[in-house]
N, C-alpha and C positions, 0 to 999 in steps of 0.2 A: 504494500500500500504506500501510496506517495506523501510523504509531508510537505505539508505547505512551508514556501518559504518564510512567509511572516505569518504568526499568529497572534491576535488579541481576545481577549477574554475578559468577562467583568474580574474573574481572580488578577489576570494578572495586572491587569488594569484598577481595581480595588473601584469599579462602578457597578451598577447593577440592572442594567441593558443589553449592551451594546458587542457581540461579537463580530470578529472581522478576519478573515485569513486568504492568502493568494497563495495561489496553485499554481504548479507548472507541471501539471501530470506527464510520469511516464511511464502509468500502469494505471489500473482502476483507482481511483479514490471515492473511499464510502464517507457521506456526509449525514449524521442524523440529525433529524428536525425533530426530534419530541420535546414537544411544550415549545416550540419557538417556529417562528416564520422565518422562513430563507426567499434572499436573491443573489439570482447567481448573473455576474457582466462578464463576460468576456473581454478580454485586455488586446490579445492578438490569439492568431492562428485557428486552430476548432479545436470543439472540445464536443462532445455530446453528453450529457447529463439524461440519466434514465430514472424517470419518475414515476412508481407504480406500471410497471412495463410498459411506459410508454417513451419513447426516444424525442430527444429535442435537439435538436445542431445549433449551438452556437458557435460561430464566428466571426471574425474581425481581423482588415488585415492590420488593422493601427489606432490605438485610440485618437492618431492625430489625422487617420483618413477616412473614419466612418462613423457614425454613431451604432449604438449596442441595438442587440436584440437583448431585453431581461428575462430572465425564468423569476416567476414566483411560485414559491410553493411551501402550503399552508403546513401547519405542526403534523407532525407524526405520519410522516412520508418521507421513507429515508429515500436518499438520493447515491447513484453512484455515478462520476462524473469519469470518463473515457477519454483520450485524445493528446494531443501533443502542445494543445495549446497554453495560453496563459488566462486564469479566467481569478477573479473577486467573488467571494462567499463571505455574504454577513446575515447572520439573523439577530432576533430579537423575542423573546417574548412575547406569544400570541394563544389565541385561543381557536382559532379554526373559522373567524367568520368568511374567509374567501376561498375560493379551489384555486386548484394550480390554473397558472397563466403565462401566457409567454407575450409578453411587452415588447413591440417594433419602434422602431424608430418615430414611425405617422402616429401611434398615441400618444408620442412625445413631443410638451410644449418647449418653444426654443426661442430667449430673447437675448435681448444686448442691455447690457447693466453699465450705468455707470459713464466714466470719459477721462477727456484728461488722462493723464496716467492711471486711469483706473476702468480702464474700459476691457469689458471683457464679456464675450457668452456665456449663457446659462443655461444647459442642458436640462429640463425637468425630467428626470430621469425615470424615476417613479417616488413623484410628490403628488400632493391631490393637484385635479380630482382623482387621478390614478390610486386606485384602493389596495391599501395595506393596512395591517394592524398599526403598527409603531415605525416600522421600517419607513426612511424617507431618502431618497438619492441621489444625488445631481453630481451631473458630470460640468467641469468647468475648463473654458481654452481662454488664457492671458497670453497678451503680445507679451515680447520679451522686452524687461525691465519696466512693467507694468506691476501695478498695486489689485490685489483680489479679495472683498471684504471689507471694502472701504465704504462708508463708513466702517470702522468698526464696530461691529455685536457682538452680543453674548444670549446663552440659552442655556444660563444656569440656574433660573428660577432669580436673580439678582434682580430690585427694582421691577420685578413683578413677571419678568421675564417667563417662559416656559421652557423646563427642565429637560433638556437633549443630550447624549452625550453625540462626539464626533468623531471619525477619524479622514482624515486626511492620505490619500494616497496617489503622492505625485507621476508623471511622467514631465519629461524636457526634452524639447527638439533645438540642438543637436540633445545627443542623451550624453555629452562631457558638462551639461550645464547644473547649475541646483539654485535652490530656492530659499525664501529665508521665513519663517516663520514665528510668531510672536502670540501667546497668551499673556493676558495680564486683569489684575484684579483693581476697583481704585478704593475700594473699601476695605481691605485687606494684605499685607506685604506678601503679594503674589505675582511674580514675573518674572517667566519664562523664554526663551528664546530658542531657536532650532535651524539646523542647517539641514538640509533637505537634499539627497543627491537621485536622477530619476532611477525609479525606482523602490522610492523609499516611503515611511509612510511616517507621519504625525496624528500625534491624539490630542483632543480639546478636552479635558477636564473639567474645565471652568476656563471663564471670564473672556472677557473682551478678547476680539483674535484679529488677525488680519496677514495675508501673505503675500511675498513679491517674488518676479524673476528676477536673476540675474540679467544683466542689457544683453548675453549672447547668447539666450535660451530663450525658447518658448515654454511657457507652463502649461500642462494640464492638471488637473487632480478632478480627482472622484471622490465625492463625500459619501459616509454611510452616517447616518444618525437613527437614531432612537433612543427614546424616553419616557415621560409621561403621557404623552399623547399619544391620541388613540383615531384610527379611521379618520372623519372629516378635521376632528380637531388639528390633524396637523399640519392643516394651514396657517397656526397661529405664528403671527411674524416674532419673530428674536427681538432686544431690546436694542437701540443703535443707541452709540455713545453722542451723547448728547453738544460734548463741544468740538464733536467734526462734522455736525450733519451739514452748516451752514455752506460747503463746499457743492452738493447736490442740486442748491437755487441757479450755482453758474463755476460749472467746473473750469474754467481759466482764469476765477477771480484769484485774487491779491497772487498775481503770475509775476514772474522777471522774465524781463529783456537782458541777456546776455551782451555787452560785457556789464558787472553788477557797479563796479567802482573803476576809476580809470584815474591816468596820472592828473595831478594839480598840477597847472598854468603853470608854467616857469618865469623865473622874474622875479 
């Protein structure tokens, strides 16, 4: 059986949601759902995922040249995933209200957030209305040396917010590039910081987050979250920090013109 190369877990992660692990199978891998909901993305290559004898193909040649097909599949339906490709497995905590599904690209909503150095896609990957218990996913594409998460939020229950955990899992085109990553608290001495190389994945804990490329990379990452929220509820928007939103009214305001300071008159 193939181990995954990263694995998270509420253990080892000390939350109580949120599991997450990538595969690069090169044999069967058995995946159980009891008591928890799974989705499965595919990263590249195929893979096929057999669920209650029924076979599903997913592939991808790149997560920077196609969007996913998602498998969902509800608790206690174990899964065996086949194939040589590279695929993302996260579940969560569920009770069985949906059957297995397999999610295309066309049910998937896709906008442009943001500007300025903060301009980037948002893949709704499977967020509502796309139905899950707790499970929520969005795949995201930042130019290189671009800001993602700007404003900054949080969905740690802080300031009334609702209670998510995260994990972050990057790709960078070229893949020699990485990324920088930032949690932090303002109510608490909590701040964090992360260097990211593709491939690699980060966790939100808590508090305000926000992530950038390096200027010779392109970013992707793929979020997995879950939490307290359940089916419709998790639409409920994260809390944004309140003294960066005023950049959202006109993302070029208070900008420079290069050069900033120049020589004084001589004389």
């Amino acid at each position: 059986m193939t181990e995954p190369r990263i694995q998270l877990t509420p253990q080892t992660e000390d939350w109580r949601f949120l599991s997450f692990a990538v595969y690069e199978p090169a044999s069967s891998t058995e995946v159980s759902t009891a008591g928890e909901e799974t989705a499965i993305v595919p990263l590249s290559g195929s893979v096929t995922a057999t669920v209650q004898g029924v076979d599903y193909e997913l592939s991808r040649t790149s997560v920077f040249d196609e969007m996913p097909h998602i498998l969902y599949v509800p608790p206690g339906a174990d899964i065996t995933i086949e194939g040589s490709g590279e695929c993302a497995v996260g579940s969560a905590p569920a009770e069985g209200l949906y059957e297995t599904r397999l999610f295309t690209p066309h049910d998937m909503k896709t906008e442009l957030r943001g500007g300025g150095q903060a301009h980037r896609q948002i893949v709704h990957a499977l967020a509502p209305p796309l139905p899950a218990e707790r499970l929520i996913l969005y795949e995201v594409y930042v130019p290189r040396g671009t800001w993602s998460g700007w404003p900054p939020h949080c969905h740690d229950g802080y300031d009334g917010s609702p209670y998510l955990e995260e994990v972050y899992y990057f790709r960078t085109d070229p893949a020699d590039g990485f990324v920088m990553h930032r949690n932090w608290r303002v109510d608490e001495p909590f701040d964090e910081s992360h260097v990211a190389n593709d491939g690699e994945v980060v966790t939100v804990p808590k508090g305000y987050h926000s992530s950038v490329a390096a200027p010779g990379s392109h970013m992707f990452f793929l979020n997995y979250l879950a939490g307290e929220l359940v089916a419709e509820e998790r639409s409920t928007p994260p809390c944004f920090h309140s003294a960066y939103t005023w950049i959202e009214d006109d993302w070029s305001a208070r900008g420079w013109d290069l050069p900033k300071v120049v020589h004084p008159p001589e004389g």
